[in-house]
C-alpha distance (Angstrom), angle and dihedral (degrees) to the residues before:
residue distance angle dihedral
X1 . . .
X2 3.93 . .
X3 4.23 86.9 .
X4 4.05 77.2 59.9
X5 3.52 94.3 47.8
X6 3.54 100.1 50.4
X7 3.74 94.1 46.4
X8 4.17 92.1 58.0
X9 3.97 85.3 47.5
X10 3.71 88.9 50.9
X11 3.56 89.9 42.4
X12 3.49 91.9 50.0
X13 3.78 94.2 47.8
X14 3.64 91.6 55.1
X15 3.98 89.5 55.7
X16 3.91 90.8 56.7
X17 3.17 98.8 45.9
X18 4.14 96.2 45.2
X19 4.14 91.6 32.9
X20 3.63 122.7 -128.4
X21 3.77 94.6 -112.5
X22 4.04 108.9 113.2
X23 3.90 120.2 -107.9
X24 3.20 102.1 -108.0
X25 3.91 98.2 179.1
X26 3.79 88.3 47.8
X27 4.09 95.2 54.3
X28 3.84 84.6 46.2
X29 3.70 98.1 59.8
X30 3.85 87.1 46.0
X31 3.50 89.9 60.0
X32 3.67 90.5 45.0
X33 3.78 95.3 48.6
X34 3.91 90.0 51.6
X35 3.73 95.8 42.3
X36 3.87 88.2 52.8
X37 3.78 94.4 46.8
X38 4.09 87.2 62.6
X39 3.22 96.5 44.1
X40 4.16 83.4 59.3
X41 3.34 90.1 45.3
X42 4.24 93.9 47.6
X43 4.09 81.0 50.7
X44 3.79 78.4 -125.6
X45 4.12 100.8 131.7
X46 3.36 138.9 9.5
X47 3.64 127.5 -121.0
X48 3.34 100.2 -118.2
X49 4.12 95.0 52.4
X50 4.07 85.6 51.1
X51 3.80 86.6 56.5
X52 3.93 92.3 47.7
X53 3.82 90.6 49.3
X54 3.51 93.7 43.9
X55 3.22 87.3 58.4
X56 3.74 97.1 52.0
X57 3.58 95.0 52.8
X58 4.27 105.4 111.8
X59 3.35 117.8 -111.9
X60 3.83 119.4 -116.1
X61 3.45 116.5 -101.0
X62 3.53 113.1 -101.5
X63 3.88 130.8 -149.6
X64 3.46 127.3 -78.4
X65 3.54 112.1 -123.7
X66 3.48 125.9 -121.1
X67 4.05 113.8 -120.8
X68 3.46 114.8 -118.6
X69 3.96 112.3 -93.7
X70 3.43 96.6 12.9
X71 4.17 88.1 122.5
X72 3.70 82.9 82.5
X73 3.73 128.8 74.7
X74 4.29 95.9 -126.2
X75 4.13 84.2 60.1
X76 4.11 97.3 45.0
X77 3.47 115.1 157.2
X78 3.89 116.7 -103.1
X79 4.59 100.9 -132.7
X80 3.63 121.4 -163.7
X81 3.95 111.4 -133.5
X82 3.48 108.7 -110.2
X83 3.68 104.9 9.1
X84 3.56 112.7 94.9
X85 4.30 125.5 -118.7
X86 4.10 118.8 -131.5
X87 2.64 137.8 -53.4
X88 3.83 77.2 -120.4
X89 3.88 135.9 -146.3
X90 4.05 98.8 -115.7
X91 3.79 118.3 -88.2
X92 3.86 118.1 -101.8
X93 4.00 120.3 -144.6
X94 3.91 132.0 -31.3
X95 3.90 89.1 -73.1
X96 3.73 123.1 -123.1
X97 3.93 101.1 -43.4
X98 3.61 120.6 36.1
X99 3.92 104.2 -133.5
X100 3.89 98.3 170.8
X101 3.54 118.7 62.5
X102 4.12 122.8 142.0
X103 3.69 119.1 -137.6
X104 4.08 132.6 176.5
X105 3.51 101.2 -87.4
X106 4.25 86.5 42.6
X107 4.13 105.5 32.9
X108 4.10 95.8 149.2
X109 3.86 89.6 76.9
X110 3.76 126.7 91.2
X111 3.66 105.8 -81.2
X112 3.60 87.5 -129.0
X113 3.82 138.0 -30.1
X114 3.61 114.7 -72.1
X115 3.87 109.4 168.0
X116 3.39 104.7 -16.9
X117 4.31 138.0 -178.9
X118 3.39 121.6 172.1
X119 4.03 123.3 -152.6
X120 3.79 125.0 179.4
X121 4.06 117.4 -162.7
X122 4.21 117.6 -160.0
X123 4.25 107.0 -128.4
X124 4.07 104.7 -124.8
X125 3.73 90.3 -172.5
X126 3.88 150.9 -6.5
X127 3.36 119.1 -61.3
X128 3.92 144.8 81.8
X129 3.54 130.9 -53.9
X130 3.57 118.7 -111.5
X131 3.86 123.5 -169.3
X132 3.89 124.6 176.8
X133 3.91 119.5 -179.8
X134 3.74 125.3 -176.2
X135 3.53 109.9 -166.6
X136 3.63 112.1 -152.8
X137 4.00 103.9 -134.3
X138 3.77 111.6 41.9
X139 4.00 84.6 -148.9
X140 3.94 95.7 74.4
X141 4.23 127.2 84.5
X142 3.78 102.5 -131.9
X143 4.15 110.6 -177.9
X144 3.12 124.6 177.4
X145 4.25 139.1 -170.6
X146 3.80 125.2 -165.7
X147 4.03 127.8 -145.7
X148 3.49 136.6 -161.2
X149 3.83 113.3 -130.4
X150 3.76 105.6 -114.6
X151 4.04 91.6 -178.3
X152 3.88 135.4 -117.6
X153 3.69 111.2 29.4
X154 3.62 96.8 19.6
X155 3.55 100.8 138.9
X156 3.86 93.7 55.0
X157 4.05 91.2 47.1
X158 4.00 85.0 60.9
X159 3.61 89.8 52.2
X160 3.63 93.3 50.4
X161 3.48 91.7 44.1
X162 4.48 91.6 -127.3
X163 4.25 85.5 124.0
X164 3.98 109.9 52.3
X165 3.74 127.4 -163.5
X166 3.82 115.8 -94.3
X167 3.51 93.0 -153.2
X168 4.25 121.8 39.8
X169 4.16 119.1 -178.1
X170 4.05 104.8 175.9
X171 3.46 92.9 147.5
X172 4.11 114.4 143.1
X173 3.40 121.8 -120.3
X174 3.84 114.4 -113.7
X175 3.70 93.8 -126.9
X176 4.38 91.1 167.2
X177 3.89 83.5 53.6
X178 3.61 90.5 48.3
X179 4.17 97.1 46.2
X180 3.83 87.7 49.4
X181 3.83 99.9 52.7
X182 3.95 84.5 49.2
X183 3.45 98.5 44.8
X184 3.78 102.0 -126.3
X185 3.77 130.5 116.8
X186 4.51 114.7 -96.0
X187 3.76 110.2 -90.6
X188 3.60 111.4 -92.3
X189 4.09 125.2 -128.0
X190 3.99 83.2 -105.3
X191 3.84 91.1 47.9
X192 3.79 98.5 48.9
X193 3.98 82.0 52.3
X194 3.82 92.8 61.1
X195 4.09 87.0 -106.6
X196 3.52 118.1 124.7
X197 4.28 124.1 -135.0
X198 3.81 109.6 -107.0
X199 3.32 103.6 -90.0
X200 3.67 99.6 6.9
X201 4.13 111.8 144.3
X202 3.59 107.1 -125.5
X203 3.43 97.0 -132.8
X204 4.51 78.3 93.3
X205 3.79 79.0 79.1
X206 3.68 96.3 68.2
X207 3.75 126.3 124.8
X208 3.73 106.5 -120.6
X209 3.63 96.0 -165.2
X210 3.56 96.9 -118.0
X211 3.86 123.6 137.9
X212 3.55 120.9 -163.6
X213 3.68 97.5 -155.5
X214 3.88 124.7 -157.9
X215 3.53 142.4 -176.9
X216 3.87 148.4 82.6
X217 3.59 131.0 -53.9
X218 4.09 130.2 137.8
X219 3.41 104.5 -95.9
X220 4.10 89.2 66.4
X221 4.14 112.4 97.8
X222 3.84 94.7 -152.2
X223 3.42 123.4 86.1
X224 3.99 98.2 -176.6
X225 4.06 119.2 25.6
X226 3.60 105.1 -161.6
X227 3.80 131.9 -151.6
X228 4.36 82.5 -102.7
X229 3.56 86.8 60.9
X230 3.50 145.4 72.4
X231 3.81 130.3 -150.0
X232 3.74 146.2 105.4
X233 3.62 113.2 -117.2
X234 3.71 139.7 27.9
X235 3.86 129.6 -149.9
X236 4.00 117.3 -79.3
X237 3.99 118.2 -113.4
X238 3.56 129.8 -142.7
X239 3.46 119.8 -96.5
X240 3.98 134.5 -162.3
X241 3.67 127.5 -141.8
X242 4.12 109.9 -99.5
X243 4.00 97.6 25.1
X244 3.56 119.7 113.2
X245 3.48 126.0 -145.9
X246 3.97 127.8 -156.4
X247 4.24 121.1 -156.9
X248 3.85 122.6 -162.7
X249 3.65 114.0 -150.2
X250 3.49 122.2 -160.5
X251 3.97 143.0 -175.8
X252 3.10 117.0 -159.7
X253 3.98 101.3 -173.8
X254 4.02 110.6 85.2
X255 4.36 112.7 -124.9
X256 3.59 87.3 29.4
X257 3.82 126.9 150.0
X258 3.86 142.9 -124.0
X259 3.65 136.8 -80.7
X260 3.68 148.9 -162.1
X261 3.85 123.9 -113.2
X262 3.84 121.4 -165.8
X263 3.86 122.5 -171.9
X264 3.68 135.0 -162.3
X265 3.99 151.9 140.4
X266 3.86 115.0 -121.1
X267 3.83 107.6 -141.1
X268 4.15 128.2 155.4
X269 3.68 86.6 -89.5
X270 4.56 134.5 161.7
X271 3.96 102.9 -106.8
X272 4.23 102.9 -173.4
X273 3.12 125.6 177.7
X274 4.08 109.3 -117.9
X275 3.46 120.5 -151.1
X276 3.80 138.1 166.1
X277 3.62 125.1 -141.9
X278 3.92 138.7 -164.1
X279 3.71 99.5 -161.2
X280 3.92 97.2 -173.3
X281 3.56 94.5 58.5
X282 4.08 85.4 40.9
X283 3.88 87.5 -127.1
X284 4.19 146.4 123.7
X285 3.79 107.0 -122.7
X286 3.79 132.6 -154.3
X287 4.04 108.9 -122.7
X288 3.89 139.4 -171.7
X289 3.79 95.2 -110.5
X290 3.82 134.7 -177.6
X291 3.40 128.9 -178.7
X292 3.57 130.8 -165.7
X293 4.01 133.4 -159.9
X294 3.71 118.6 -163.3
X295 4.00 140.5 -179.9
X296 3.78 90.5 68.6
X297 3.65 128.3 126.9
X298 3.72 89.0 -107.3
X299 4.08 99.6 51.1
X300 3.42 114.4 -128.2
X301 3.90 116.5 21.0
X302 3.68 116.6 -171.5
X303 3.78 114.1 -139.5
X304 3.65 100.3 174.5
X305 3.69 128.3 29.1
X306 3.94 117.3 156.9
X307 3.55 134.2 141.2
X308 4.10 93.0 -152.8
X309 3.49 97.7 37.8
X310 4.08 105.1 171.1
X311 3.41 106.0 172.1
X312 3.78 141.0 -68.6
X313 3.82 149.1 141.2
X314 4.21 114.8 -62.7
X315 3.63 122.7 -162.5
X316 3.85 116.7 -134.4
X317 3.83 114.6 -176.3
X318 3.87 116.8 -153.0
X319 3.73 119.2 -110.9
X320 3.81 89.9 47.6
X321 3.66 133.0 85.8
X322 3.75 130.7 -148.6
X323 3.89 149.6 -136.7
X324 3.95 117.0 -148.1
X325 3.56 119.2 -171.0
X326 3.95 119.7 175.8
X327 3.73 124.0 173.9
X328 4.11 132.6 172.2
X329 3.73 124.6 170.1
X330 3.96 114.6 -100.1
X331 4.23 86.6 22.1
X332 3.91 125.2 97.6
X333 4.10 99.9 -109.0
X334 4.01 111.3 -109.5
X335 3.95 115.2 -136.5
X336 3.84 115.7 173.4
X337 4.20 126.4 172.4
X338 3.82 110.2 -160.1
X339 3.60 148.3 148.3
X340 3.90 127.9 -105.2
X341 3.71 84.2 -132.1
X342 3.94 94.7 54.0
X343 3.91 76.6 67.3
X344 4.25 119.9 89.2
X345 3.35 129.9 -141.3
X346 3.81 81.9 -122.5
X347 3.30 95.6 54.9
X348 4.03 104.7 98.4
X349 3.63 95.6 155.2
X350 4.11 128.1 58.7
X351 4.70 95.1 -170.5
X352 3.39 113.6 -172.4
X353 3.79 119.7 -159.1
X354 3.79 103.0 -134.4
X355 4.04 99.3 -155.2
X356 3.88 116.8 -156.5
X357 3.96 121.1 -122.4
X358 3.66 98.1 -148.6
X359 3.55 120.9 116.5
X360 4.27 118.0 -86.1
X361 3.95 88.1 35.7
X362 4.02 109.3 132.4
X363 3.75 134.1 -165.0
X364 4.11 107.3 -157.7
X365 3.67 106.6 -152.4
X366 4.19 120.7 -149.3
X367 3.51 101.2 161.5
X368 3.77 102.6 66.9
X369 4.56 110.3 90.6
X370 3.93 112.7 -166.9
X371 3.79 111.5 -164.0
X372 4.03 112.8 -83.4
X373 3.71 109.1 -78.0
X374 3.49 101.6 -8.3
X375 4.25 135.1 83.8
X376 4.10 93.2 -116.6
X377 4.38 112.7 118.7
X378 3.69 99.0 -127.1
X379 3.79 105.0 -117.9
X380 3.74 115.8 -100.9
X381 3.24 86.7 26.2
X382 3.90 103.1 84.6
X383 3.50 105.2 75.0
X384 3.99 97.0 90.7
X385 3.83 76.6 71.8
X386 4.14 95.2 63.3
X387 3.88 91.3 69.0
X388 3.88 84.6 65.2
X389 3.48 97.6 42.5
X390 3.74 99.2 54.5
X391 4.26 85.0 41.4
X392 3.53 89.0 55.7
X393 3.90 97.6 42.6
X394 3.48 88.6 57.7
X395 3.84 90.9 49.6
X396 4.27 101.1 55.6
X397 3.46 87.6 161.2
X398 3.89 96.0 60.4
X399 3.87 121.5 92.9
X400 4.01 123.4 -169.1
X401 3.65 148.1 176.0
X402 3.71 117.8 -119.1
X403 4.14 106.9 -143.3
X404 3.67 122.1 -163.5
X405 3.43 129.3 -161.6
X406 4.33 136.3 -176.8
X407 3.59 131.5 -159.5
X408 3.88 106.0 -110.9
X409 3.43 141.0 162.5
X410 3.50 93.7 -149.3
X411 3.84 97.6 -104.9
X412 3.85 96.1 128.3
X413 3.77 101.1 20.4
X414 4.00 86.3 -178.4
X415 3.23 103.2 52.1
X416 3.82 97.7 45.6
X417 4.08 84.7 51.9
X418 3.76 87.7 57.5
X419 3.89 93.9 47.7
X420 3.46 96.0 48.8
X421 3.67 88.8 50.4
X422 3.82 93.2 51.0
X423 3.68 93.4 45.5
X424 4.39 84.2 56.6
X425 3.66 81.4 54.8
X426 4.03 95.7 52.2
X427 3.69 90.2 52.3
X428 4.07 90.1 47.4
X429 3.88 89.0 54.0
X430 3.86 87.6 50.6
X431 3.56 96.3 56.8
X432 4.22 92.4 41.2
X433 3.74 85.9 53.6
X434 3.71 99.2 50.7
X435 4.15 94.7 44.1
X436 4.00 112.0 -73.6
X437 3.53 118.7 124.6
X438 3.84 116.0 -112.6
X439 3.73 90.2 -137.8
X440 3.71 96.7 67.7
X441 3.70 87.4 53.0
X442 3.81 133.6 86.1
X443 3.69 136.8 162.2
X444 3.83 150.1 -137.1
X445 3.62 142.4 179.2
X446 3.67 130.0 -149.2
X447 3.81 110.2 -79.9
X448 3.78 123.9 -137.4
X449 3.34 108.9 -95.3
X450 4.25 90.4 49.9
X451 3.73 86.3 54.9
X452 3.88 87.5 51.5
X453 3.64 100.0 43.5
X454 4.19 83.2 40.2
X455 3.88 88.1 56.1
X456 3.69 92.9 53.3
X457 3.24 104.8 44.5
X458 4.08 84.7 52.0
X459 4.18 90.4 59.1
X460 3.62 89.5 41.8
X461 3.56 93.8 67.6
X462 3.56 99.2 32.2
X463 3.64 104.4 -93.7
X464 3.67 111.2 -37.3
X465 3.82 123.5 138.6
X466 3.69 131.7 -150.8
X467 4.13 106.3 -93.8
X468 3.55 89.7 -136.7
X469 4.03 119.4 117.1
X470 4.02 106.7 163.8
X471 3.67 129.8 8.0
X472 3.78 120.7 -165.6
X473 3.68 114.7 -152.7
X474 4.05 124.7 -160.4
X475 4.06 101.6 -122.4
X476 4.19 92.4 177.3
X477 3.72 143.7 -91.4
X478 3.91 122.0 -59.7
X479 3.84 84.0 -134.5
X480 3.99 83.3 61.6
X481 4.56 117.5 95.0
């Protein structure tokens, strides 16, 4: 009897130690294993190409984790509006001080710290405050309270309760409701412990993939969710440009797990969708792209900054202007300055011609008017040509030729040959004067025959010429031999 004893508290020992959760990773290499073992059998794949695709497959994201102190209001967590937080590993204990406590004459507080973070998120313009959290087990109470910073000694006010939280969601998670859409029995007192029912498969244990999300947004009626209540979301509140707001959240359930917290300020703003595309190769390309709002009360605000950036919907808020700057390897770097109100409501789409740097690559330019019959840029007219001069100031390594071309009926072959030649030279002394290096420049005329065969194909269809003015054509790289 006592031999039996000690072998279930042995037994039981083990399953604390090891958790009673499934391995998922392990069960998916099984399958792997087995899969790839038919496939040898079926003749199908080679072992060497399962490796290499193995080996391709992403990895899943893992958690964000939590900096140290950052359960206590001093340590809060800077967010960035509109980029999301985590997933995070779960937060452990109220921290070192224990800011939050309820008392009588204050009883829609947290009773106490639990499992608390704190973030705090500056306001770059009018609007109101948004706040979605995805917690990642649907099993855990996350709460959560959010303060307006009043300045020095802010931390100690909260502890003191003299500054109060101007939003409150207590509200209890329905975990019965929750059970019976998914079909599985309520977590027992054991269960929420870690500790399995005797018995009990552990296949209980099993993410469901439900998120009970909560939060704050303006479609909610409720501006205060009690601990008597239950819901998800609370109502938004205004917010000012240059406050700063702080948000305790806290789980109240022990073991728990992580979450995701995304911030941001609704406000009638242009929402594009900004894409980048290489139209040789007849494709969308990821880029290294950082965008950059200004005319806030902090300067510069970046609003996108992403090394892999594939594509996706940016919001631009009118009364601000921006900074784009997109680069890829073997592509001409884009850089564009302009205003959220240059943008139209009809504009959905922000495409980006990603031009190539290799050598043969040509930029026709229309928009460029030299005064009639001579090699002078009209003035006013010139500014077409700034887009290339910032592309190829960003490029140093880059060398081109600078091709001019007339409109001619062929009358005075000669003299058109010269004038499109001197016109090449105009453009050259445009880029020298704004920064490019003369020596990466040369420059050509139309020859003979092209102002021939231009000529006729003008009185073929009845007098129309060929738009173009100046055509810049990639030469190669002064690193090239």
């Amino acid at each position: 009897m006592r031999t039996m004893k000690r072998l279930l508290i042995a037994l039981l020992a083990c399953a604390l130690v090891m958790g009673v959760a499934p391995d998922v990773q392990a069960q998916t290499k099984k399958k792997t294993t087995k899969t790839t073992k038919n496939t040898k059998k079926k003749g199908t794949a080679k072992s060497g190409t399962a490796k290499k695709a193995a080996a391709q497959t992403p990895e899943a994201p893992r958690d964000v984790v939590l900096p140290a102190n950052s359960n206590d209001c001093l340590f809060a967590i800077p967010l960035q509006l509109d980029r999301p937080y985590g997933p995070t590993n779960a937060p452990d204990g109220p921290g070192r001080m224990m800011e939050v406590v309820a008392d009588k004459a204050h009883p829609n507080l947290f009773e106490r710290e639990h499992n608390s973070v704190w973030y705090k998120v500056s306001i770059p313009y009018n609007g109101d405050l948004v706040i979605d959290i995805q917690q990642i087990d649907e099993w855990d109470d996350y709460d959560f309270l959010v303060y307006k910073y009043t300045g020095q000694y802010f931390s100690n006010h909260v502890m003191l309760n003299k500054v109060l939280p101007v939003a409150v969601n207590l509200a209890c998670v329905d975990s019965a409701t929750l059970a019976e859409n998914a079909k599985r029995p309520a977590r027992t007192p054991q269960q929420k412990a870690g500790q399995p029912k005797a018995g009990e498969e552990a296949v209980a244990q099993q993410p469901m993939g439900i998120k009970a999300n909560i939060g704050m947004n303006p479609e909610a009626k409720d501006k205060m969710l009690t601990k008597k209540q239950k819901g998800a979301f609370i109502k938004s509140i205004p917010v000012r440009m240059g406050e700063e707001y702080y948000i305790v959240l806290d789980n109240c359930a022990d073991n728990g797990k992580g979450h995701t917290i995304s911030v941001s300020v609704q406000v009638d703003a242009y929402e594009p969708l900004v894409l980048f595309y290489d139209k040789k190769g007849k494709r969308y390309v990821d880029v290294d792209l950082m965008i950059l709002e200004k005319g806030g009360q902090g300067g510069e605000r970046p609003i996108v900054r992403n090394e892999h950036y594939k594509g996706g919907r940016v919001k631009f808020v009118p009364g601000f202007s921006y900074t784009l700057y997109a680069k890829r390897d073997g592509y001409f770097s884009v850089f564009r300055e302009f205003n959220a109100l240059d943008l139209m409501m009809r504009d959905t789409i922000m495409l980006y011609q990603m031009e190539r740097t290799e050598r043969g690559s040509s930029f026709q330019i229309k928009d460029v008017y030299f005064e009639d019959g001579e090699a002078a840029l009209i003035p006013g007219y010139d500014s077409v040509l700034m887009d290339y001069v910032a592309m190829f100031r960003n490029h140093p390594d880059v060398t081109f030729l600078v091709k001019g071309y007339v409109q001619s009926y062929g009358v005075d072959a000669e003299a058109d040959m010269l004038l499109s030649l001197n016109r090449a030279k105009t453009v050259k002394e445009y880029f020298v004067k704004n920064g490019i290096e003369a020596s990466r420049i040369t420059t050509a005329g139309m020859t003979k025959n092209e102002i021939k065969r231009a000529a006729a194909a003008a009185l073929d269809k009845g007098g129309g010429f060929s738009g173009i003015k100046v055509e810049l054509i990639i030469t190669g790289k002064t690193t090239d031999k």
